[in-house]
C-alpha positions as MATLAB code, in Angstrom:
seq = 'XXXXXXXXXXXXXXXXXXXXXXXXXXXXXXXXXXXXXXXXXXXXXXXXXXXXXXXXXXXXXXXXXXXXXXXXXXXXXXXXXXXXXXXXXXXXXXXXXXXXXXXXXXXXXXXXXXXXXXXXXXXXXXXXXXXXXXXXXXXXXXXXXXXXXXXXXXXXXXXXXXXXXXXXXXXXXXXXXXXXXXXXXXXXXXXXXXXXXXXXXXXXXXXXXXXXXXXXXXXXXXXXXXXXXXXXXXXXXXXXXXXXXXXXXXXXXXXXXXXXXXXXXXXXXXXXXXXXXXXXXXXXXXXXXXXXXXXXXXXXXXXXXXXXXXXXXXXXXXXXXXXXXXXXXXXXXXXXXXXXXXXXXXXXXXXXXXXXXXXXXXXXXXX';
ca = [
     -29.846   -2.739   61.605;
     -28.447    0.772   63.180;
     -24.993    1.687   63.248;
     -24.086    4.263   65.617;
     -20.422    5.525   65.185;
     -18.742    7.985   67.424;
     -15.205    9.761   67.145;
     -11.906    8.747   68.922;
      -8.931    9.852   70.052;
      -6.855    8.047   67.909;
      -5.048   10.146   64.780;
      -4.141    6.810   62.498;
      -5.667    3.458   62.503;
      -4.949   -0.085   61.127;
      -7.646   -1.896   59.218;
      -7.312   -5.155   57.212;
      -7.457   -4.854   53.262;
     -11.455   -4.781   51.888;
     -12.159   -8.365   50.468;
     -13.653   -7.707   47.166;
     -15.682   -9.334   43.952;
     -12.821  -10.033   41.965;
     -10.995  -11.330   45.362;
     -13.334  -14.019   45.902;
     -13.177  -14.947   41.898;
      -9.767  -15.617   42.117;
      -9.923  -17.588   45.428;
     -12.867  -19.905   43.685;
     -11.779  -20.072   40.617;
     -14.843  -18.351   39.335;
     -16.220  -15.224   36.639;
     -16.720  -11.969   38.690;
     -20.127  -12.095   37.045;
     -20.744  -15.513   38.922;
     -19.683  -14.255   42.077;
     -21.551  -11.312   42.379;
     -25.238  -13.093   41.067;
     -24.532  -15.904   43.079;
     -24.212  -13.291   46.287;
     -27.542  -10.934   44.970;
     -29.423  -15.047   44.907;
     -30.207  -15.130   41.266;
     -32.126  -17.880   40.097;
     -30.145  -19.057   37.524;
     -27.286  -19.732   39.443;
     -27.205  -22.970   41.119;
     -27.836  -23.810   44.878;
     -24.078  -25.653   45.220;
     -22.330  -22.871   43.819;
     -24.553  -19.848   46.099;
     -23.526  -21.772   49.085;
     -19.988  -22.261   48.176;
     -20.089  -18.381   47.762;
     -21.622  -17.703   50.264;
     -19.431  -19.628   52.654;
     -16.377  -18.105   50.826;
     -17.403  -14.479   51.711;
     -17.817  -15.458   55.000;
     -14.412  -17.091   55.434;
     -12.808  -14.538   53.867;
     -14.821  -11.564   55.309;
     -16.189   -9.829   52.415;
     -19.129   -7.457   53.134;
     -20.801   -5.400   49.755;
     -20.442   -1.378   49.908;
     -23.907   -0.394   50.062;
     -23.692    3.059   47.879;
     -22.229    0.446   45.044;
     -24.829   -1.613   45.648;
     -27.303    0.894   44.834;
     -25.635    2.160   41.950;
     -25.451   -1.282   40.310;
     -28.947   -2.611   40.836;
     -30.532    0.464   41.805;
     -31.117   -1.234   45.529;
     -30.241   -0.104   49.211;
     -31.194   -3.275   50.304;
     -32.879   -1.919   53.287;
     -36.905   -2.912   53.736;
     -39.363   -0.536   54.582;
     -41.917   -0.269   57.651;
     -44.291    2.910   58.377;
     -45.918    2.358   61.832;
     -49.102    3.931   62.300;
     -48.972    5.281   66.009;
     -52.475    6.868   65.650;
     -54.246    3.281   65.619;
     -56.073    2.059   68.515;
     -53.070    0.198   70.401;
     -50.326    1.082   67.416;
     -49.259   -1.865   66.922;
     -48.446   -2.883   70.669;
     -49.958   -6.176   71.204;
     -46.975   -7.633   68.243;
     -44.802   -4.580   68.034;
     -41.358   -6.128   69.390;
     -41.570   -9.678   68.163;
     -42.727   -8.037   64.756;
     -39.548   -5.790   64.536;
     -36.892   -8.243   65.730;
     -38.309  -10.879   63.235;
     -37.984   -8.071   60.453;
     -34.546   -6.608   61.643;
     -33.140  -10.638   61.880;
     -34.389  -11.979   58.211;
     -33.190   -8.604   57.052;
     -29.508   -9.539   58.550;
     -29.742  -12.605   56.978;
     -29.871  -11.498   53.698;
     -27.508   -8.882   54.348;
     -29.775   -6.153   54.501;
     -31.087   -3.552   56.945;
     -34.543   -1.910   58.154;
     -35.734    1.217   57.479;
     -38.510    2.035   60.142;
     -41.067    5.481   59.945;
     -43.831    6.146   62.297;
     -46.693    8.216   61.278;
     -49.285    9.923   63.032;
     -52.441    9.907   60.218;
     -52.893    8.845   57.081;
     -52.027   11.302   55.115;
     -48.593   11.493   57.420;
     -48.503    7.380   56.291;
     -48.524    8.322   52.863;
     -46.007   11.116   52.890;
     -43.459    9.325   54.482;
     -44.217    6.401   51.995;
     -43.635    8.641   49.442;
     -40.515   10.536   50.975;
     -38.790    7.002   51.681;
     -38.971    6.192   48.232;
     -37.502    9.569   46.692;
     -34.986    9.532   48.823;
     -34.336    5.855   48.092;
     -34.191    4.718   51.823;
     -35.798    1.424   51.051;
     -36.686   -0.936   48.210;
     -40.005   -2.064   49.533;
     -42.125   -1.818   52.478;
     -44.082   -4.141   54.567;
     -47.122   -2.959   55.437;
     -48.957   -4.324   58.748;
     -52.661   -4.180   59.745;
     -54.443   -3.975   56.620;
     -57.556   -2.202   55.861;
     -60.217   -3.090   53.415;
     -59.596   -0.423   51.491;
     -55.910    0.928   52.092;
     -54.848    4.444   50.763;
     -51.047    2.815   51.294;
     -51.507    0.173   48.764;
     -53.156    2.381   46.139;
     -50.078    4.983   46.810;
     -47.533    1.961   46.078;
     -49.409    0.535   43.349;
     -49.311    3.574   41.334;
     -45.622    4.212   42.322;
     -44.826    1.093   41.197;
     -42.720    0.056   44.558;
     -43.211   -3.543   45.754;
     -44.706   -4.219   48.856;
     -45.899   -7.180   50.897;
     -48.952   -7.277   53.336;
     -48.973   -8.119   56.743;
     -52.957   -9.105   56.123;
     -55.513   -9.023   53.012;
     -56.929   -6.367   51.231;
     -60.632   -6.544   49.293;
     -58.710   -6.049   46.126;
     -55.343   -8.092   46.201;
     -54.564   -7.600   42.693;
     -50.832   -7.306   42.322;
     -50.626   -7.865   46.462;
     -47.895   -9.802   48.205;
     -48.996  -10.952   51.807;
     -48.445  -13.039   54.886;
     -51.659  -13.692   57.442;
     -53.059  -15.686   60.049;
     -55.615  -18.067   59.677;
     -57.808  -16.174   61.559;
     -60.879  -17.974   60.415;
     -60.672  -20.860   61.574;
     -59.297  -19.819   64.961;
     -62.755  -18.274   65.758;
     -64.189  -21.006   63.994;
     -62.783  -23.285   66.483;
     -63.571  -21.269   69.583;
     -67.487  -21.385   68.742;
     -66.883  -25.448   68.440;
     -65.002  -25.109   71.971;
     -67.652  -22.952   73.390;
     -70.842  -25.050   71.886;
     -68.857  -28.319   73.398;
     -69.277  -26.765   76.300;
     -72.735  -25.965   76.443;
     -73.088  -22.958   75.315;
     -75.958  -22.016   73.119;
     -75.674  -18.130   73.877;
     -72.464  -16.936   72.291;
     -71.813  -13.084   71.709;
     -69.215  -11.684   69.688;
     -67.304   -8.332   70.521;
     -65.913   -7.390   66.887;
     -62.665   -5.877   66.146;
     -62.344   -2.160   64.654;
     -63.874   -0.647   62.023;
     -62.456   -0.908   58.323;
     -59.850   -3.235   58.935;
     -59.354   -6.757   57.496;
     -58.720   -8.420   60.402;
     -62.331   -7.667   61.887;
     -64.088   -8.497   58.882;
     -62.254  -12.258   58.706;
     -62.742  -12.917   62.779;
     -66.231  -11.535   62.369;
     -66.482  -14.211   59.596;
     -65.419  -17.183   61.544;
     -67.237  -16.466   64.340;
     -70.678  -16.674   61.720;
     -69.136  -19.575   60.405;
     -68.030  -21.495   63.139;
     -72.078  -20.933   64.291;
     -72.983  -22.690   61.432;
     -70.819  -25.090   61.400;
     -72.228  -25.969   64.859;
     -75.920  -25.849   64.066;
     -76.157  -22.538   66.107;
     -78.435  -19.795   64.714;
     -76.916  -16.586   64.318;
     -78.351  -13.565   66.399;
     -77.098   -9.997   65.170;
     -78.518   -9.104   68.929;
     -75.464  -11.254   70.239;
     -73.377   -9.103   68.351;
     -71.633   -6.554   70.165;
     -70.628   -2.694   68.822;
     -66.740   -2.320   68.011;
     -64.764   -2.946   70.851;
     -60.724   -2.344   70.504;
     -60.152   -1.553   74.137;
     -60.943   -2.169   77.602;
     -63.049    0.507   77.989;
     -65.785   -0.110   74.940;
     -65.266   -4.046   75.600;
     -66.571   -3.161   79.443;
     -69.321   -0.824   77.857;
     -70.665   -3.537   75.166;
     -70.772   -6.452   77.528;
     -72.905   -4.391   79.535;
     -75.589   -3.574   76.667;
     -75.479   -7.114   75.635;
     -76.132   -8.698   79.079;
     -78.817   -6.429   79.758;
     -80.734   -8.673   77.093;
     -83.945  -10.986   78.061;
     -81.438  -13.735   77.217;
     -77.801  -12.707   78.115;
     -75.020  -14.787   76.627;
     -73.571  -17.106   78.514;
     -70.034  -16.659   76.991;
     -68.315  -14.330   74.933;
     -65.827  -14.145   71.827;
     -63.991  -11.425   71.405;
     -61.891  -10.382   68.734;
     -59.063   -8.977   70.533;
     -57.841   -9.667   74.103;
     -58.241   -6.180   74.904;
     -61.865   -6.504   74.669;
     -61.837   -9.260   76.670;
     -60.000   -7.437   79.388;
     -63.474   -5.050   79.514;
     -65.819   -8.689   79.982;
     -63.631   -9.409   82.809;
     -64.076   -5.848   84.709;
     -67.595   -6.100   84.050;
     -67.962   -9.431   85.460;
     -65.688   -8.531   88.481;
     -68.026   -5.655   89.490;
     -71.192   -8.054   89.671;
     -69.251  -10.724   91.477;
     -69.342  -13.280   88.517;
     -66.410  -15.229   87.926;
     -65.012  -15.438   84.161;
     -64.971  -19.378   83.480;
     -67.505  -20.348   85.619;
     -70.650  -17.634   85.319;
     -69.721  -16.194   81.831;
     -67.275  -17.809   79.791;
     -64.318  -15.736   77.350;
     -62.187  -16.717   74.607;
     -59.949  -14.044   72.805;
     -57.541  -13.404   70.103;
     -53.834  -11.484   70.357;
     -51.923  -13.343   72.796;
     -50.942  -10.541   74.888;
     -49.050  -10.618   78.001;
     -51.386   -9.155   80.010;
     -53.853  -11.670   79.439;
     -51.516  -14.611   81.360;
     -51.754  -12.565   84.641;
     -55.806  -12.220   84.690;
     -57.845  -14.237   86.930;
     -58.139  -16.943   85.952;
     -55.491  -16.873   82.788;
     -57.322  -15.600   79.304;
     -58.061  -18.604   76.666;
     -56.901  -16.764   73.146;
     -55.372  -17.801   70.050;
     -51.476  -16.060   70.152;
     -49.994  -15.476   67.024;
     -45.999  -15.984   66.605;
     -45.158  -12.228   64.955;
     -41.457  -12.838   65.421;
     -41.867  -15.448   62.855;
     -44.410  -13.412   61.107;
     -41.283  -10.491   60.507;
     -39.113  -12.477   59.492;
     -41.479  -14.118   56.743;
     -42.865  -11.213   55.726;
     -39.106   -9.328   54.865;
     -38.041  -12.968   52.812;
     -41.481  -12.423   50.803;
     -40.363   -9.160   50.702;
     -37.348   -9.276   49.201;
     -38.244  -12.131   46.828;
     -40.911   -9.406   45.438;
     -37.990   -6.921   44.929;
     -35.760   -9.501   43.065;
     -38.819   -9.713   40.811;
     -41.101  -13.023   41.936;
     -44.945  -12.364   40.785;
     -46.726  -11.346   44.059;
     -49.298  -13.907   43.112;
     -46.669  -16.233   44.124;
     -45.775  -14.363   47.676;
     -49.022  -15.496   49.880;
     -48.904  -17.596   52.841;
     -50.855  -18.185   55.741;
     -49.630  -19.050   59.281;
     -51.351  -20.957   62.109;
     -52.392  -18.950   65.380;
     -52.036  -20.874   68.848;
     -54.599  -21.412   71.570;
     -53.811  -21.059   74.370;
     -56.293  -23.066   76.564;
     -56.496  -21.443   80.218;
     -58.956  -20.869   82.505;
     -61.266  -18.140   81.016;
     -63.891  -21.168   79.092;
     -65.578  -23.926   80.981;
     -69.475  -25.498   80.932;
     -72.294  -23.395   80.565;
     -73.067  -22.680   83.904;
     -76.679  -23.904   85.532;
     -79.747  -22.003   84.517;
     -80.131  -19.473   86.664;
     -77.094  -19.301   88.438;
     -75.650  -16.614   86.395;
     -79.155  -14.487   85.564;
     -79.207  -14.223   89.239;
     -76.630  -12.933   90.093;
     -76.731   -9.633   87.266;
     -79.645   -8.364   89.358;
     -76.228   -6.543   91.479;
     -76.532   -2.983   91.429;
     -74.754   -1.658   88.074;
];
């Protein structure tokens, strides 16, 4: 939450008496003491008497000074978030259902958002570090995890809780929220090998981070699972964008045996297997068959519509900054881990294998 205040012309003003602790003690009977753990949800006051507070303060209007705050518990009650603009899309696929899911839990609890961006990782861990000297925030969330994150090492040793939007290969000591991403690619190879398909290529996310390594895992998995052998010709170089998706479609069709259909691990890739095709006069769906992951809008308005799993990252935010807080008010992070369902969206970018030769054909185009 941002408060922008501007000046008047008005010399004297009117404003009704501050409700405080001891006001809402007298009006319900209760200890100060009471009051105020009841309104910081301590666990050893009951759920009755935190709602009774809680609908007291509201009635009567009482809001906590936020320097006081700080003094007494040594909070600001503001959560942290450092966006990393120099990643491959920073963040935009989620970015504003992420924040508004952050910024409402936060108002919830009667607390407020603290947001950085950073251009490298060095610049990440700087402002990490800056935020907490200057006590701007209690805790951070911290989205799009890598394997091995320089942010978590940096918070670790400072001691400041944080909560992952994502694993880590060491999660000792790690709070985190994540989508099952496993099984969602799991699932696509079973939709695809329903299908037909035999041929299935995988376009892998970027280098380093979590999320490629766990898609990159279902997608070996879900073969598997669906008595498919795996081929590491059938699997693609990083692709993050159009551009490299369009490039590594094109080095993996150029194969003896092309793929018939392709997963990708985000929809931007998948954008690239669509230009390709489009050039060569195939039609995604019918001549090469997609399915993606992200959800993003600009999938809806291809032809024909882009099968991927979405992801709901305004409920993701606001998840994230409960676990969050709940790791500041001291609950073992071991306890703070949760995963969350992705959606598919089933549109018209998957159908049969189409009939051999059909689609072999057609590649000899000019390219």
């Amino acid at each position: 939450m941002i408060t922008l205040m501007r000046e008047t012309s008005h010399t004297t003003s009117q404003f009704a008496p501050r409700v405080t602790i001891s006001d809402l003690s007298s009006e319900l009977g209760l200890a100060k003491g009471t009051v105020s753990r009841a309104l910081n949800n301590y666990a050893d006051i009951s759920a009755s008497t935190k709602l009774r507070v809680k609908q007291a303060a509201e009635k009567m209007g009482y809001r906590p000074l936020s320097h006081a705050q700080a003094i007494k518990t040594g909070r600001v009650r503001s959560v942290g978030l450092v966006l990393q603009n120099f990643e491959h899309d920073g963040h935009r696929p989620f970015l504003a259902d992420f924040l508004a899911g952050i910024s409402n839990a936060a108002s919830q609890e009667g607390w407020t958002m603290t947001l950085a961006m950073a251009n490298s990782e060095e610049h990440t861990r700087d402002t990490l570090a800056r935020l907490v000297d200057e006590r701007k925030a209690d805790g951070f969330i911290l989205p799009r995890t890598y394997l091995k994150d320089a942010r978590i090492d940096s918070l670790r040793e400072a001691d400041v809780p944080f909560v992952l939007y994502g694993r880590t290969e060491d999660q000792a000591g790690c709070a985190w929220y994540d989508i099952d991403m496993k099984t969602a690619f799991e699932q696509a190879v079973t939709q695809l090998t329903n299908l037909g398909h035999q041929r299935i290529a995988f376009l892998p996310g970027g280098d380093g981070f979590t999320y490629s390594k766990i898609r990159y895992q279902g997608y070996v998995s879900g073969l598997t699972m669906n008595g498919l052998s795996y081929e590491a010709s059938l699997v693609g170089k990083a692709s993050v964008d159009q551009g490299s998706g369009y490039e590594n479609t094109g080095q993996l069709m150029a194969a003896a045996q092309p793929p018939t259909a392709f997963i990708c691990a985000v929809d931007q890739a998948a954008l690239g297997v669509y230009q390709w095709a489009s050039e060569r006069g195939l039609q995604i769906g019918r001549d090469i068959s997609v399915i993606s992951y992200d959800g993003i809008p600009e999938g809806a308005m291809m032809t024909p519509p882009l099968s991927t799993f979405a992801v709901d990252n305004q409920t993701a935010g606001a998840r994230l900054t409960e676990l969050l807080i709940a790791r500041i008010r001291g609950a073992a992070p071991e306890n703070l881990r949760e995963l969350g369902p992705a959606t598919f969206l089933n549109r018209g970018s998957h159908g049969p294998v189409s009939p051999a030769g059909h689609m072999c054909q057609k590649t000899t185009v000019s390219n």
